[in-house]
GUPA-863862 format. One record per residue (C-alpha): x negated, z, y. Coordinates in Angstrom, 2 decimals. Layout:
<voses>
X/Z/Y
...
</voses>
This chain:
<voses>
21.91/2.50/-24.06
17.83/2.47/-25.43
15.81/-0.25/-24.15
12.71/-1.07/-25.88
10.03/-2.32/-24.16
8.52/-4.65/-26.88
11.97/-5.63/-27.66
12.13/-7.71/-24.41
9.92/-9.55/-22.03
6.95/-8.33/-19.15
9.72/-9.63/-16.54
12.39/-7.82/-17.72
10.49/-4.50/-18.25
9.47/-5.00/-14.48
12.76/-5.33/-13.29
13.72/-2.21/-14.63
10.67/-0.23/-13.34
11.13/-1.45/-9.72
15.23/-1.01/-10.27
14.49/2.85/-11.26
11.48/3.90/-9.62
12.65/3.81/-6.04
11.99/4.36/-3.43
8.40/3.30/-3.68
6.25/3.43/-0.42
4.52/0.29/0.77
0.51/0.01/1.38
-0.62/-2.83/3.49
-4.08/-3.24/2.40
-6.31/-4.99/4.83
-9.90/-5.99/2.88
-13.01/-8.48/3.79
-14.46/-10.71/1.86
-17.90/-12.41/1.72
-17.47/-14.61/4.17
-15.88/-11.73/7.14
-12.28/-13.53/6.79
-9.74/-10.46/6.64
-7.08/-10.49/4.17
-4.21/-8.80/3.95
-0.99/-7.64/1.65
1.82/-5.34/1.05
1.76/-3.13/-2.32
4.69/-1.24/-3.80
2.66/-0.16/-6.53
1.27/2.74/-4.09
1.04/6.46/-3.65
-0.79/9.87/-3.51
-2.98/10.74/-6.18
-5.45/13.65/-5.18
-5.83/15.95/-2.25
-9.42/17.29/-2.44
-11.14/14.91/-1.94
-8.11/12.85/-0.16
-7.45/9.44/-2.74
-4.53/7.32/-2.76
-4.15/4.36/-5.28
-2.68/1.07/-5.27
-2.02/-1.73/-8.09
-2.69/-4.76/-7.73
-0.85/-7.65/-10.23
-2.84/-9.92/-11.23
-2.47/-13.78/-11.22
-0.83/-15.48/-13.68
-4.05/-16.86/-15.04
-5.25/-13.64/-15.66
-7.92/-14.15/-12.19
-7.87/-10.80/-9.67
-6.50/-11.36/-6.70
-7.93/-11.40/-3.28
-7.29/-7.75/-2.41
-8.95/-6.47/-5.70
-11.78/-8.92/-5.82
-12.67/-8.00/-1.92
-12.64/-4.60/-2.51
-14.30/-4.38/-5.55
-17.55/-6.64/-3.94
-17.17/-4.37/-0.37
-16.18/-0.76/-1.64
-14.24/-0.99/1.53
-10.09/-1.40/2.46
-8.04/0.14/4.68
-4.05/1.49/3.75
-1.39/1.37/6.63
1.86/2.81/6.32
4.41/-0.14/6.61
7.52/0.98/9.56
10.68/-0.60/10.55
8.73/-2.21/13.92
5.83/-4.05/11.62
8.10/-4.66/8.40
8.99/-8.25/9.20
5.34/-9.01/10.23
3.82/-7.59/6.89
6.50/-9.31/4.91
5.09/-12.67/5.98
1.65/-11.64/5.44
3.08/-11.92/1.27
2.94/-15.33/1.29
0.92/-17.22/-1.17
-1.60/-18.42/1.36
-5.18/-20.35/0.02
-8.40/-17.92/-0.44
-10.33/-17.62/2.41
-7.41/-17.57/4.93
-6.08/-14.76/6.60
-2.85/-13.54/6.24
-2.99/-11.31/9.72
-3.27/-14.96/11.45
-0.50/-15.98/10.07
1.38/-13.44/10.36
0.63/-12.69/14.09
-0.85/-9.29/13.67
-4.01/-8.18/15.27
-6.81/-6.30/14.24
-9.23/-3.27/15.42
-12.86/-2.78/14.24
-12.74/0.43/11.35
-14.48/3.30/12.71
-15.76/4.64/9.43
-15.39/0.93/7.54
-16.45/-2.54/8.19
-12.93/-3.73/7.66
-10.25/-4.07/10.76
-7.24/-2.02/11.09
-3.86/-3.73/12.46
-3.07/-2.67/15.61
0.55/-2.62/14.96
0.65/0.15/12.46
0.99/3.56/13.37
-0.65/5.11/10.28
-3.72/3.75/8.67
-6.19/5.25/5.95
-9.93/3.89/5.53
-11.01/4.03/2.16
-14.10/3.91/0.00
-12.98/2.24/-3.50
-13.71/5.94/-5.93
-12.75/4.49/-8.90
-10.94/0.41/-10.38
-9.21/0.43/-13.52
-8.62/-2.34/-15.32
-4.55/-2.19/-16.63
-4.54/-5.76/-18.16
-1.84/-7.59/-16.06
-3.18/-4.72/-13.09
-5.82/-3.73/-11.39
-5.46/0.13/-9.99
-7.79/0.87/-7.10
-8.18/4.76/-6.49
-9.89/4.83/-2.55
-10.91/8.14/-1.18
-9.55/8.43/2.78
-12.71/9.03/4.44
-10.54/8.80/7.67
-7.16/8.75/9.17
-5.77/6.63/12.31
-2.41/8.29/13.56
-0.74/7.10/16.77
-0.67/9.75/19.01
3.16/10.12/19.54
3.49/10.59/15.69
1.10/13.90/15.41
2.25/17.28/15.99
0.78/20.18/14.91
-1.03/18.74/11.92
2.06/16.92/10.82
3.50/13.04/11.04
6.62/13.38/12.43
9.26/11.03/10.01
11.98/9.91/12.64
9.11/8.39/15.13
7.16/7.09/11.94
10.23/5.25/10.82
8.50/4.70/7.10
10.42/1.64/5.11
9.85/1.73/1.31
10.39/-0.99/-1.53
14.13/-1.35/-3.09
14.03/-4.42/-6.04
14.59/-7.72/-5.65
14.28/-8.79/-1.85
15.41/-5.05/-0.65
14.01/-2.91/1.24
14.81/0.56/2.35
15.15/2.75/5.61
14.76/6.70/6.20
18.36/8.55/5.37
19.60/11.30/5.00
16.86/13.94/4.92
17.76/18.03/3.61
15.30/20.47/3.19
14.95/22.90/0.29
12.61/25.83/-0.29
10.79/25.76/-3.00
12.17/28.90/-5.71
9.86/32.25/-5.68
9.61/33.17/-9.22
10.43/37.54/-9.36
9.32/39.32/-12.48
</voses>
């Protein structure tokens, strides 16, 4: 079977990108806007994209009048967000925090979450995450129906039991990532496998 993508419709190409690109880690981006209110959301859109200097990115889909949404405008006034790593203890909480709620109300509120001044950033970090990543916005790009924000971490927060040796120890993290539809996913199995040495 060869699906093209102009052959059929924006939904239908989504649901086979978020069917076949899985699992897909979850940011939950906390921003500010003009007015201090914090908002906050969970992106699936989300990953790695540099190491020196440290940048992640996110997308953010735009609304269906073509208008950014809160995240992207905030950030893109501020320079400023903050990424936590969404785990099984703070899944349910973030979920809620995807609600369609009006501009200019916070989605931590309603979802029961509490926030921490940044150190590094003007905008809070939720207490209830274990990882979190403040960011200065390095770079927006305009996708049409997206907008991609590239942040460079200018800091990390990493709960204490989690840290060893330089590393982020997976079982106590408990990471959940993005399945389609209304799924979600937990850590597995996990193997290990060296990477080959090429020998001439």
């Amino acid at each position: 079977m060869f699906i093209r993508t102009d052959e059929q419709t924006v939904h239908d190409n989504y649901k086979l990108l978020i069917g076949s690109i899985v699992p897909r880690p979850i940011a939950f981006v906390t921003s500010l806007n003009e007015e201090g209110v914090v908002n906050a959301a969970p992106f699936s859109f989300f990953n790695i994209v540099n190491d020196d200097p440290a940048m992640v990115m996110f997308s953010c889909v735009r609304k269906p009048n073509g208008e950014m949404k809160d995240t992207a405008r905030n950030i893109m006034a501020s320079k400023e967000f903050i990424v936590h790593i969404v785990d099984e203890d703070n899944v349910a909480a973030i979920n809620h925090t995807s609600i369609n709620a009006p501009s200019g109300i916070s989605e931590i509120e309603l979802a029961g979450l509490t926030t921490t001044p940044g150190e590094a950033v003007k905008v809070p970090r939720v207490l209830e995450c274990k990882i979190a990543m403040e960011c200065r916005l390095a770079q927006h790009v305009e996708l049409g129906h997206c907008d991609m924000i590239i942040g460079e971490v200018i800091g990390f927060y990493i709960d204490e039991e989690l840290y060893e040796n330089g590393r982020i120890d997976i079982g106590k993290l408990k990471p959940v990532s993005r399945l389609a539809g209304a799924s979600y996913a937990a850590i597995g199995r996990i193997f290990d496998m060296d990477r080959p040495q090429f020998k001439a």
